[in-house]
Every structure is written in structure tokens, then in C-alpha cells.
C-alpha positions in Angstrom: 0.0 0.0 0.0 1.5 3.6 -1.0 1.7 6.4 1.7 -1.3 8.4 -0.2 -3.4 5.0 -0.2 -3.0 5.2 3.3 -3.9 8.7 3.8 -7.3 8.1 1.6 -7.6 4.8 4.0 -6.9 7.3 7.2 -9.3 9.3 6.0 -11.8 7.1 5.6 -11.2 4.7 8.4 -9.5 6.3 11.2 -12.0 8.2 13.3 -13.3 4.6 13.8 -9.8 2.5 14.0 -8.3 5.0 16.5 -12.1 4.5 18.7 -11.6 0.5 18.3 -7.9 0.5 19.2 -9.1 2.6 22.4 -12.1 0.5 22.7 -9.7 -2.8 23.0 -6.4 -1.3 24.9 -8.4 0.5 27.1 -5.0 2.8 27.9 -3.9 6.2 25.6 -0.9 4.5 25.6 -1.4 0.9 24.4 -4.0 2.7 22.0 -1.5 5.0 20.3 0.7 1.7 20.1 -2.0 -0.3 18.2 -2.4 2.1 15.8 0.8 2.9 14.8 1.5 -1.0 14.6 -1.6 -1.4 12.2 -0.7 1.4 10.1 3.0 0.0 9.4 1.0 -3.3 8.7 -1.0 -1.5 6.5 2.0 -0.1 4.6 3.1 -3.5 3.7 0.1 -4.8 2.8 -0.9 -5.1 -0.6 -5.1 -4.1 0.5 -7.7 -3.5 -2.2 -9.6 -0.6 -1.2 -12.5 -1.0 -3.2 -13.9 -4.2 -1.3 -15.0 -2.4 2.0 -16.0 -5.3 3.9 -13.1 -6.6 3.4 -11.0 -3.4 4.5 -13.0 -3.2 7.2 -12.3 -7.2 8.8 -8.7 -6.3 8.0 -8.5 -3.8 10.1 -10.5 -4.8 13.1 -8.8 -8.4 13.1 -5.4 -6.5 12.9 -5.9 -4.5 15.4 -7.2 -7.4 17.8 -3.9 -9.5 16.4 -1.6 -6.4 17.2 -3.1 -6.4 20.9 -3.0 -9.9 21.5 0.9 -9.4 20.5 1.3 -6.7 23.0 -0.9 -9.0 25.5 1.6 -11.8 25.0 4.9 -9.9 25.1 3.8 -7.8 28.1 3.1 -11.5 29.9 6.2 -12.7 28.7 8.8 -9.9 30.1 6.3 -10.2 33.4 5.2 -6.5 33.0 2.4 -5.2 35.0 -0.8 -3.8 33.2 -1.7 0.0 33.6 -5.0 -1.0 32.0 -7.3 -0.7 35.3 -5.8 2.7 36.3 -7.0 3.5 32.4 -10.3 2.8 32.6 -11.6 5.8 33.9 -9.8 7.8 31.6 -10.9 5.4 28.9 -14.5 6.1 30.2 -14.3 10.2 30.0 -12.8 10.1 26.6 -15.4 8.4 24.8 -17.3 11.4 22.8 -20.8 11.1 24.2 -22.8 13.9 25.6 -21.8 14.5 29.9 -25.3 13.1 30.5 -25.0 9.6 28.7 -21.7 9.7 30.0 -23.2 9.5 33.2 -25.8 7.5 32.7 -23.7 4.9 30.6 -20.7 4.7 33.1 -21.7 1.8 34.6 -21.9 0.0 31.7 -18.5 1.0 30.6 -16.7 0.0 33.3 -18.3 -3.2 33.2 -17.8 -3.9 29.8 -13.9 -2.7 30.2 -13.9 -5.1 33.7 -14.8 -8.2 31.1 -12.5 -10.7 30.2 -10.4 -9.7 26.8 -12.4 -12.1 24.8 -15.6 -11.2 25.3 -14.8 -7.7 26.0 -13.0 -7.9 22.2 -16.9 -9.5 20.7 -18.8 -6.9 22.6 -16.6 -4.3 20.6 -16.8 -5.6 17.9 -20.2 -6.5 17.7 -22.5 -3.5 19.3 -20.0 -0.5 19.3 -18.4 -1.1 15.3 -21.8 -2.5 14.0 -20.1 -5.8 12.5 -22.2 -8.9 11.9 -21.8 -12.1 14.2 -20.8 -13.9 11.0 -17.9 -11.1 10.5 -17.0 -10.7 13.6 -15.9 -14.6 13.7 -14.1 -14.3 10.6 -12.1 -11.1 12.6 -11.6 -13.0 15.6 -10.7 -16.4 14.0 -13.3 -18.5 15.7 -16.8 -20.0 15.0 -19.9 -17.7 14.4 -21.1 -20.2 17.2 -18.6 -19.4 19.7 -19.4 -15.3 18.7 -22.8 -16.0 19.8 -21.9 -18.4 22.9 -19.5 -15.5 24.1 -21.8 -12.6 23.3 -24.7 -14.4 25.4 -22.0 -14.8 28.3 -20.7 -11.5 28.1 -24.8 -10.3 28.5 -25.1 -12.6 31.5 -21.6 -11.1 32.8 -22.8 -7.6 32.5 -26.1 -8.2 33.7 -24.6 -9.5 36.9 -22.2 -6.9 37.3 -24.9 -4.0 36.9 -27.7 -5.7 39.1 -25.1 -5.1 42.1 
């Protein structure tokens, strides 16, 4: 992919891969990371633009590839996470009015408290508007196991906002 290609892509696209990257590493930091990781990715990438479904799974399943990366080298070197102190920062910087914000905060943090793979389908899913069936192909797993951790991600949330 040429520099301009990406610049179109960018324009296009990046509004809603910077939110996503947010969305999954939860920190400014991890989230800046991501991104810059996908857009080298994209550089060497030889992506047809005109096929936007297609643009669009590349991107979300790099992005989720690029943080399961950091995931496993941040494990490996025995780092500690700074993605709970991020979460209320995470919380304040998503672009909604200061009344849903309020209202909605709960659900944030629960959704950000989930574990990473069903925390990854909920994102996908209800905050990037991607079908169940594409959102398997992204993650690389059944649309079965979409729906099975969607349904356990509602029961998780559920329980976590009745308290």
C-alpha cells in the first residue's frame, strides 16, 4: 500500500480505527501503540480498497492481532498492566454527551472489567456495527462461539450491573 493509499484509507477509516484501538487497549498509551503497529501493517500490505467489507475485517482483526501481540509480550517480560488505572480515563474520553456519559458509566466500566475475549466481541459486535458472521471471521473463531460469548458477556454484564 502507497503512503497516499493510506492517507485516503486514514481518512476514511481512522476516526473509527483510533475508537476501536481505544475501545480494546483501554489505555492512551497501548491505544497509540495499536495504531501505529496497524498502520505500518497496512503499509506492507498489498489491500484493495474497493472491497470495504473486506478493508473493514482487515483492520478490526489486525488490530485485535496487534493487541493480542502486546498482550503476549507484556506476559512474557512479566510487565504489570496499567489497564485498570486507564479505565476511567478510557470512560471520560469516549465522545458522548456528559449526560450519557453519566448515565452509561456503569456499563463501561463493566464492559472494560470483562475478560479480553468477550470484551473484544462486545466491541466488535455492538460499538463497530459488524455482523456475528464477520466478527468470527475477525476474531478467527466460529460464528457459534461469537454467539456463545456474546450471550456470556450479557449474563456477565447483567450481573455486574444488578449489584
Amino acid at each position: 500500500m502507497t503512503r497516499k493509499e493510506l492517507e485516503k484509507l486514514l481518512e476514511e477509516y481512522g476516526r473509527s480505527l483510533s475508537a476501536f484501538c481505544y475501545t480494546v487497549g483501554k489505555s492512551e498509551n497501548t491505544a497509540d501503540e495499536i495504531f501505529q503497529e496497524v498502520c505500518l501493517k497496512l503499509l506492507k500490505k498489498d489491500l484493495s480498497l474497493k472491497d470495504e467489507k473486506a478493508v473493514t475485517s482487515y483492520l478490526y482483526k489486525t488490530v485485535l492481532n496487534v493487541y493480542r501481540d502486546i498482550l503476549r509480550k507484556t506476559s512474557k517480560r512479566g510487565e504489570v498492566s496499567v489497564e485498570d488505572e486507564a479505565v476511567n480515563r478510557y470512560i471520560m474520553s469516549i465522545p458522548d454527551s456528559e449526560a450519557e456519559r453519566e448515565d452509561y458509566a456503569a456499563l463501561y466500566r463493566a464492559i472494560a472489567n470483562l475478560p479480553v475475549k468477550y470484551r473484544e466481541i462486545i466491541n466488535l459486535v455492538y460499538f463497530n456495527g459488524v455482523s456475528e458472521k464477520d466478527a468470527a471471521r475477525i476474531a478467527g473463531i466460529p460464528e457459534g462461539t461469537v454467539k456463545s460469548r456474546l450471550h456470556k458477556a450479557k449474563e456477565l454484564l447483567k450481573k455486574e450491573l444488578q449489584k
